[in-house]
N, C-alpha and C positions, 0 to 999 in steps of 0.2 A: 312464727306461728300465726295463721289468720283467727284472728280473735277480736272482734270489733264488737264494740256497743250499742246495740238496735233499740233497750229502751231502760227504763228507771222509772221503777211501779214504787210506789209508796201504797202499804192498805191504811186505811183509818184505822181507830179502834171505834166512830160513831157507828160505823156500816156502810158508810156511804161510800160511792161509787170509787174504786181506786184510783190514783193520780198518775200518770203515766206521762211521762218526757220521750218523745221519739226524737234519736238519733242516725242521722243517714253514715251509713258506711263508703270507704275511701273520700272522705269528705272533710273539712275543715268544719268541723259542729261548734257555733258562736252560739253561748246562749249569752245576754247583755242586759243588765239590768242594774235596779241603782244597792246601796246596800242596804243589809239587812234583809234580801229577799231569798235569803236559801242558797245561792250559788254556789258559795263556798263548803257547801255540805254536799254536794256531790262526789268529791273524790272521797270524802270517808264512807258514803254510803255504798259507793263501788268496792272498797277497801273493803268494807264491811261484809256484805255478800260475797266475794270473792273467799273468804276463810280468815281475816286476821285474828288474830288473838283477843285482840281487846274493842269496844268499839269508843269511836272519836268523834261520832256523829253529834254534832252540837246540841246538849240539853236545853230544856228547853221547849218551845213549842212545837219542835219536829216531834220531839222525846217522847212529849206528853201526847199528841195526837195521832201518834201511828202506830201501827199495829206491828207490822209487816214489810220487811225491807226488801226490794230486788231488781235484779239487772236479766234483763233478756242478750246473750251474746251469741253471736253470729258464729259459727265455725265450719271448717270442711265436712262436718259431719251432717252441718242443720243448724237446727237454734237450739239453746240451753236457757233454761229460767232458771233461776238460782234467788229465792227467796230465804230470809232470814227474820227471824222474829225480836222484834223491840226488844233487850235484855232487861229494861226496869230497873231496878236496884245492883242487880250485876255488872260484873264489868262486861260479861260480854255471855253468849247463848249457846247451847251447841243445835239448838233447832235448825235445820232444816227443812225448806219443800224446794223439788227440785224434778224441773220437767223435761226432757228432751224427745227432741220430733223433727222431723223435715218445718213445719210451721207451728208454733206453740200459742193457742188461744190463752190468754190471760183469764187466771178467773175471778171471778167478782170477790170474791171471802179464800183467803188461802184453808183450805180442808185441814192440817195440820203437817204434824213433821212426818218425811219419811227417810230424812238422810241426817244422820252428824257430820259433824267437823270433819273429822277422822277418814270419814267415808270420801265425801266430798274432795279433799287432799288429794287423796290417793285418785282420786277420777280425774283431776286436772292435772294432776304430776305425769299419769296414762297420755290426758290427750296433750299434753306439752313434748311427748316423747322425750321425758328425762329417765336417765337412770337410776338401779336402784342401787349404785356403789356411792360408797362414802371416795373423796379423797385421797386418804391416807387410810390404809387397810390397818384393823386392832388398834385405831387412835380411839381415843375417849372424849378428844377435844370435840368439844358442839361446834362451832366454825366448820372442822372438818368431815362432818356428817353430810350426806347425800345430798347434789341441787336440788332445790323445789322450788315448786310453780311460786309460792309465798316468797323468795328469794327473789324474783323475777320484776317483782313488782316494785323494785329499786329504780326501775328504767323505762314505769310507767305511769310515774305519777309525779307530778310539781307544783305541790301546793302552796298556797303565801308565802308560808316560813321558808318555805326551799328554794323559790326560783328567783330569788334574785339575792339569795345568803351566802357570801364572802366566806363561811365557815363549812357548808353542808352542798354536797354539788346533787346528792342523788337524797329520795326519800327514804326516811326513818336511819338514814346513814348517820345520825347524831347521836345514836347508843353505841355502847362498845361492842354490843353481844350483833347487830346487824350488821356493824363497820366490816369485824373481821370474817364474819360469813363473806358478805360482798366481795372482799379482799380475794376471799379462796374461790369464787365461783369466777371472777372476771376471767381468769383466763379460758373457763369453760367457754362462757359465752360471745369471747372472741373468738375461739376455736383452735388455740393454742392445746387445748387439753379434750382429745375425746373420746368418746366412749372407750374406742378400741384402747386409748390409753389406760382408763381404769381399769377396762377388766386386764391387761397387762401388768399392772398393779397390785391386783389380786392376786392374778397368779405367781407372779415373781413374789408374793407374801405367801402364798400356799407352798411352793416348790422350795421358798428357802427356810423351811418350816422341815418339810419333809429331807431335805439336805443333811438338816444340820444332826437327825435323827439319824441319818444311813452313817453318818460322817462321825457319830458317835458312837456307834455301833461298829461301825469300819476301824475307828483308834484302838476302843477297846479288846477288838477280836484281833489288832496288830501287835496290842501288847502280850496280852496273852501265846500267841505264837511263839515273836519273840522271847517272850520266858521262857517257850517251852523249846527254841532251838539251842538257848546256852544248856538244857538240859537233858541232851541228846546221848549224851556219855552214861550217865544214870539209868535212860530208858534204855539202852543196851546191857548193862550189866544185869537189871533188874529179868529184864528178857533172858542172858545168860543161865540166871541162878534158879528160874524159874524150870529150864531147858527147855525153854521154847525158841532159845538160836544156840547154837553149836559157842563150846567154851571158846573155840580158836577163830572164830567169826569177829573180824574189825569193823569200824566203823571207815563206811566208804568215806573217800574225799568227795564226793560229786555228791551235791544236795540231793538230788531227784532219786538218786540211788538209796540215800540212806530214807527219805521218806520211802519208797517202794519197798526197801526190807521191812520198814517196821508198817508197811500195810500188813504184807504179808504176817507178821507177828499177830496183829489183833485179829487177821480172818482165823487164827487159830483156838479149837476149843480148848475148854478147860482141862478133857481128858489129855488131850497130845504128851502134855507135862509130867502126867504120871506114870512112876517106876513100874517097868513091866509085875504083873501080876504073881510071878516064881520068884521073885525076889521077897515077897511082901511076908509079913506072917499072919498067922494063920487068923488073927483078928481083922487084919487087913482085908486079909479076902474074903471075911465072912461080910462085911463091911462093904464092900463094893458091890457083892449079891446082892446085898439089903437093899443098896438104894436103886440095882435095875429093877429088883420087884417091886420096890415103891413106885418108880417112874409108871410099870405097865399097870399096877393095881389103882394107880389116880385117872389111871385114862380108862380104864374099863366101870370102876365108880361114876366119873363122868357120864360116860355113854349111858347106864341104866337111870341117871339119875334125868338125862335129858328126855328118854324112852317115858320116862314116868311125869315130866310134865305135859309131854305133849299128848299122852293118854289124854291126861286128868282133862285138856282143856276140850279135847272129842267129846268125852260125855258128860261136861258142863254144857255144849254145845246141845248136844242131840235131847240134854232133858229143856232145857229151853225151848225147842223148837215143839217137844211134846206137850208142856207147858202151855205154849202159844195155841197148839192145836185143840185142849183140853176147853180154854176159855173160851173160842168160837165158837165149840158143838156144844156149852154150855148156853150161850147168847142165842145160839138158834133154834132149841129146843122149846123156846118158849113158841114156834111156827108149830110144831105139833100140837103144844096145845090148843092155836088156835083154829087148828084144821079139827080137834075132836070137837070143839066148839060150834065151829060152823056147818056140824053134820044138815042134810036138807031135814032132813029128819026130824029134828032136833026143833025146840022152841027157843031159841038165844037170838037176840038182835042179828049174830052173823050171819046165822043160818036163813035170812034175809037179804044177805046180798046177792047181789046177781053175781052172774058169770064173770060178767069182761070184769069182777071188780075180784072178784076170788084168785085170777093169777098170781096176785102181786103174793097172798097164802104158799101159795101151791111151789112159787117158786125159793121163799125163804127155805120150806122144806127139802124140798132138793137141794140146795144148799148142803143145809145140814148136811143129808146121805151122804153127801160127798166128802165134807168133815170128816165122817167117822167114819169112812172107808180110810182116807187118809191117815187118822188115830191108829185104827186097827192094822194099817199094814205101814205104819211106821217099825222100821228096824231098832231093834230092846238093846243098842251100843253097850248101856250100863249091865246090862247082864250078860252077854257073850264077853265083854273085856274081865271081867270078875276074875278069872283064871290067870289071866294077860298080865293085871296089875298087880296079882298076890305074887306069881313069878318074877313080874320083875321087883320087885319091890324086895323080896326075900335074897334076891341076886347082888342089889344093894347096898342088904345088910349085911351080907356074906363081903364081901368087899371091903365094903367101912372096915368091918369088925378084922380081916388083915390087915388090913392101910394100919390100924393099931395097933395089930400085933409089930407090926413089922415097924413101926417108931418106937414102940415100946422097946425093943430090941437093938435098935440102934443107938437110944438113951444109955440102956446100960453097957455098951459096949464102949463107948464113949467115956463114962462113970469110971469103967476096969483099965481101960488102955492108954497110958501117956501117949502109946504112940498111934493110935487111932483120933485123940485130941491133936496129936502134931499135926496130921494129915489133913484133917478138917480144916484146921488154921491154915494148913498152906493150900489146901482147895479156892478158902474162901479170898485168899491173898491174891490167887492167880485170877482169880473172876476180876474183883476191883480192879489188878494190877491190867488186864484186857480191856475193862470197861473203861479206865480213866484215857488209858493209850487210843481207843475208839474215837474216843471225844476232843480228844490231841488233835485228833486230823481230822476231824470234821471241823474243829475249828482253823486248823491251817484251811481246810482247803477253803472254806467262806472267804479266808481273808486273803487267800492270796490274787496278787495282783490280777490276775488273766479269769478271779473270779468275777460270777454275775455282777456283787453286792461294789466291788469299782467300779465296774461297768456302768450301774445306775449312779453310781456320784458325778461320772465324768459326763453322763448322759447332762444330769439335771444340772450342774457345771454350765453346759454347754448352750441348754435350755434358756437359763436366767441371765445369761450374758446375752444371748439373740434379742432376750426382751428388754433389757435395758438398753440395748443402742437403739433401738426402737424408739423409747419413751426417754433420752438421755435428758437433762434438764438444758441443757445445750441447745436441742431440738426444740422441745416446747419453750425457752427462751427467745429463739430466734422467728418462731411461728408467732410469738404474741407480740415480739415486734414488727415483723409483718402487719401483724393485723392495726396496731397501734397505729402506724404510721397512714396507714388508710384512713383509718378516722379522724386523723387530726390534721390528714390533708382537706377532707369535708368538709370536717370543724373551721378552717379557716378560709373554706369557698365561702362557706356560711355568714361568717362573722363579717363579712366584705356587706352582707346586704343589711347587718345592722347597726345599731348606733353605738359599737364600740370607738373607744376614743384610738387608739391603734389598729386599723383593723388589717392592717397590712405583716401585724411583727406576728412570729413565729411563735404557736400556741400547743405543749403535750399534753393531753390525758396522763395521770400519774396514777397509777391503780395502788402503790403503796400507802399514797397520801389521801386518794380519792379526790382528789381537787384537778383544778388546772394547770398549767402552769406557764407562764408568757413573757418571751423573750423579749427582749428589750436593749438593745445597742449591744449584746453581747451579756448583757445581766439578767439571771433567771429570778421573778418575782413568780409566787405565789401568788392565789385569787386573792385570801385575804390578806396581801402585800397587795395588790393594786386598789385604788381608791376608785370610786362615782360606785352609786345603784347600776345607770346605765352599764359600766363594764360588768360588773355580774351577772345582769340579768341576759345580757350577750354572749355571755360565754356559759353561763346554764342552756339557754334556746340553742346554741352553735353546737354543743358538747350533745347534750339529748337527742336532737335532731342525724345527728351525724352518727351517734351508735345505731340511729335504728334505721338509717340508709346503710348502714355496713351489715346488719341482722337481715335485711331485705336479698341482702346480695347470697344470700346462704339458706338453701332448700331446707324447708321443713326444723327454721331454727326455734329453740325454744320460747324465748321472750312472745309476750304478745305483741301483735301489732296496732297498737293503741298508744297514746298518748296525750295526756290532760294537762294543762295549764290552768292553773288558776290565778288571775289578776294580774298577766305579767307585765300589765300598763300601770302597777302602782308606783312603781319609781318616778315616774313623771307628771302624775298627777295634770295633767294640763286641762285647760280652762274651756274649753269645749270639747265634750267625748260623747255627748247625749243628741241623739238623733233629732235632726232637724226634717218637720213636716212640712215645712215652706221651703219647698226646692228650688223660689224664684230667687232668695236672700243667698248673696254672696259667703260664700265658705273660703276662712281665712287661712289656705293650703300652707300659708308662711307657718304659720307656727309653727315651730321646734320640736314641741312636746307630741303634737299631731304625728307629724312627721316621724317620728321617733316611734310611736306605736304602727304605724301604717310599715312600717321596715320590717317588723317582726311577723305581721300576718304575707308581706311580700316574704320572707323567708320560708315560712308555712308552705306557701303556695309554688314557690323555688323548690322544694320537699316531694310535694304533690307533684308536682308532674313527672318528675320519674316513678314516683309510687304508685300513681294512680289509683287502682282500689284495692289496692296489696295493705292501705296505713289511713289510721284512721286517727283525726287529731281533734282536742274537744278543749275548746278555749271559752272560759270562765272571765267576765270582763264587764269593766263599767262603761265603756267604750262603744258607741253607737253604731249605728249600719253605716251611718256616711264618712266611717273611719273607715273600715274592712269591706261592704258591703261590694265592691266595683272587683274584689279580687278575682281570681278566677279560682273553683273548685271552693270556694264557700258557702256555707249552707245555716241559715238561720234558724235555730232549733225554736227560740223563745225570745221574749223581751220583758222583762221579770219590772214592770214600775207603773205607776200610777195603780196601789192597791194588787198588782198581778205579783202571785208569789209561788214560789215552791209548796208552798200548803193551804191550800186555799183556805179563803176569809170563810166558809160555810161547817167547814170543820171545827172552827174554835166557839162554836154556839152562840 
């Protein structure tokens, strides 16, 4: 991700003029000074404005005289300002101001906030092109929650504590809660794991979500079949007694046959079953009358009763619209008045206006006219229907009032007759005994094999196994060793140009342990198993450097392309590091310590020339020009001594 650092604005809080550190991009940025003068507060105030949680910005005289914190950064887009306001007593702000443009003028006094944290996040997780999937799809573990940009910054920052600590190879990687994020994002970031991964993930969590629903739905609707195939002999007798199949009718051998009889059974009505009508008595048949005339007197009640809302809602309609009509030619009648007003005639202010001013009169009244032509030749719905709605309405009660008689009639028929109560019962016997058998085979047929509902199991089956060999852990195993193994080939081109004491033995990246780890005659030692500052601080430079020539190798990769060192010549501490103005006085190249610092800006510069202005590196150091100064692709931002400070002397009063 092209992401470099172009500048770092400190505001006062006196007024006075902002402080501003310009950094050159694809460049080695040396700023060099002695201590105590601010250097070391640069990566927390990058840390800072970029979105952390908390601020680490040294209390203090930065604390107490600044107002306003921020980084100008360079992107494919333009420039980004990203200001942060001093927190005070909090641990940390959610203020932002935050500018983007092709070129951003700094401004003298930041105006105030216009962006939160929250915001802010979400705009650089955008231009990092990260995702928005978590890892592990429904996990609740925070580890395994979605990359973010704040994730990133593991692998672009090396401050005191870190770059030369035998315990800690990346920043803030000394918490548990950052360790095991780190953990779950490494392989994202070597590219063992990508996007198309996650959302593969998802979906094989969506689909086998939806699986397990069809797949219990499908056992269920299997069992219930099965019940009802050991019950097959039952539904045929029951069918027999009913006489809706012939007494001498067996049950087929051949499945498909006996389900086709017993379709046939349930397409049949409830009348089919009953005893012809000469048979019956004479209650019987008065009883079966009963209920055709019930049937046709509920359907001709229906129809008058439908006749009579759809009237009622016509001349609901039609008085609404007279209604409507009535308040207009009321509203505009108030134009007549003022047309007898404005008679010429007449002594009233109107009768004063002129012509061109009298249309605006002349046409409210016409208006009107026209209303009340409309009023009066409105068709009177509510009075021609009057006939309409007494008729039907009395058609209805005529109706009702049989539909009554005629239950009333079949109550006591039912009261008198044991065997009009039989009939009833085995009416109502044969209905259930048809509806349940209906449902018989609707559920066979959902369930049977050659139906839809396996169809979609063996579909999504088929589905979720394409996407696991896709995403097997095999696969992304063998990709993040790929990737590993490029890095740690870098890592120990790297380590050749500094002052590790081996720099020839075989060195892995270990993403479980987050360390290094370095072979030795055949024996694996740990970082903090080998001893000197010098090995650490070698294998931090060789490790750092080498992930983000592998990030460079990969279009449009997340991490930024920046990287900060702070002090990482304190292991050696040697005895000249402070720039010499008398260039005619011999410079003691022997020294060791010299030497030893001059290897790691030669690896810098090893770095740089394949990256050129893709990587942008910003080294923090006591360390003079005439240590680094002769490299090539270095750039001296500052020289931070003799009273020259991160905060100037005019700010503290």
């Amino acid at each position: 991700m092209y992401f470099q650092i172009s500048k770092l604005i400190i505001w006062p809080k006196s007024g006075d003029a902002p402080r501003e550190v310009d950094f050159e991009r694809g460049k080695i940025n040396v700023i060099t000074g002695a201590s105590k003068t601010g250097k070391s507060a640069i990566i927390p105030i990058v840390d800072y404005c970029l979105g952390s949680d908390g601020c680490s910005i040294p209390v203090g005289i930065i604390r107490k005289t600044s107002a306003w914190f921020g980084v100008v950064v360079e992107t494919v887009q333009g420039q980004l300002l990203v200001a942060r306001r001093e927190p005070g007593e909090q641990k940390s702000t959610d203020d932002f101001f935050v500018l983007e443009g092709s070129s951003i003028t700094i401004p003298q006094v930041v105006p105030g906030k216009n962006k939160d944290r929250a915001l802010l996040k979400r705009d650089l997780d955008r231009m990092a092109g990260l995702p928005g999937l978590g890892f592990e799809p429904g996990s609740d573990n925070p580890s395994k929650t979605r990359p973010a940009f704040r994730d990133l910054m593991a692998f672009t920052f090396q401050p005191q504590n870190v770059v030369a600590n035998p315990d800690v190879l990346f920043f803030k990687a000394d918490t548990t809660e950052h360790r095991e994020k780190l953990k779950t994002i490494f392989p994202y970031v070597l590219g063992a794991i990508t996007l198309a991964t996650l959302l593969a993930r998802y979906e094989i969590e969506q689909l086998s979500r939806e699986l397990r629903r069809k797949e219990a739905r499908l056992t269920a609707e299997a069992r219930s079949t099965e019940a009802w195939r050991t019950e097959v002999n039952a539904w045929f007798r029951q069918a027999q007694e009913f006489g809706l199949l012939s007494p001498e009718q067996q049950v087929p051998s051949d499945w498909n046959q006996t389900v086709d009889l017993l379709r046939s059974v349930s397409e049949q009505r409830e009348t089919a079953a009953r005893p012809n009508l000469r048979g019956m008595s004479q209650a019987l048949q008065r009883l079966e009358a009963l209920r055709r005339e019930e049937t046709d007197t509920s359907k001709r009640l229906f129809k008058h009763r439908s006749n009579l809302n759809e009237m009622r809602r016509l001349v609901e309609s039609s008085e609404k619209y007279g209604d409507a009509l009535h308040i207009q030619r009321d509203r505009l009648s108030l134009s007549t008045w003022l047309k007898t007003l404005g008679d010429p005639s007449g002594e009233d202010v109107l009768a004063q206006l002129e012509a061109s001013q009298r249309w605006q009169i002349e046409s409210l009244c016409d208006a009107l006219e026209k209303v009340e032509i409309q009023a009066s030749s409105q068709p009177m719905l509510s009075d021609r229907m009057d006939k309409e709605l007494v008729r039907e309405r009395a058609a209805a009660e005529t109706e009702f009032g049989r539909l009554n008689e005629i239950r009333q009639e079949m109550r006591e028929l039912e009261k008198r007759s044991e065997e009009v109560d039989a009939e009833l019962k085995r009416s109502e016997d044969i209905s259930r005994f048809l509806g349940k058998l209906t449902q018989a085979l609707t559920v066979y047929d959902r369930a049977d094999q050659t139906g839809p509902l396996r169809e979609e199991v063996t579909s999504l089956k088929e589905r979720i196994e394409e996407l696991r060999r896709g995403i097997s852990d095999g696969q992304i195993a063998r990709r993040q060793r790929n990737a590993l193994s490029e890095v740690d080939a870098e890592a120990m081109r790297l380590v050749k140009f500094l002052d590790a004491e081996n720099p020839n033995n075989p060195i892995r990246l270990l993403i479980r342990e987050l360390t290094v780890q370095v072979v030795d005659d055949g024996k694996e030692a740990y970082l903090w198993e080998i001893g000197s500052g010098a090995n650490w601080l070698a294998y931090h430079v060789a490790m750092l450097l080498a992930l983000h020539v592998f990030f460079l190798k990969t279009p449009h990769h997340p991490v930024p392309s920046f990287l900060v060192f702070d002090q990482p010549s304190q292991v050696y501490f040697p005895r000249a590091l402070v720039d010499r103005s008398d260039s005619s006085k011999d410079f003691d190249w022997k020294d060791e310590d010299i030497r030893a610092v001059r290897k790691i800006f030669n690896a810098f510069s090893s770095v740089m020339d394949g990256a050129g202005s893709r990587m942008q590196i910003i080294v923090l150091d006591h360390a003079g020009e005439d240590v680094w100064g002769d490299f090539e692709h270095v750039y001296k931002v500052a020289e931070w001594r003799d009273g020259e400070k991160l905060i100037p002397e005019s700010w503290l009063g």
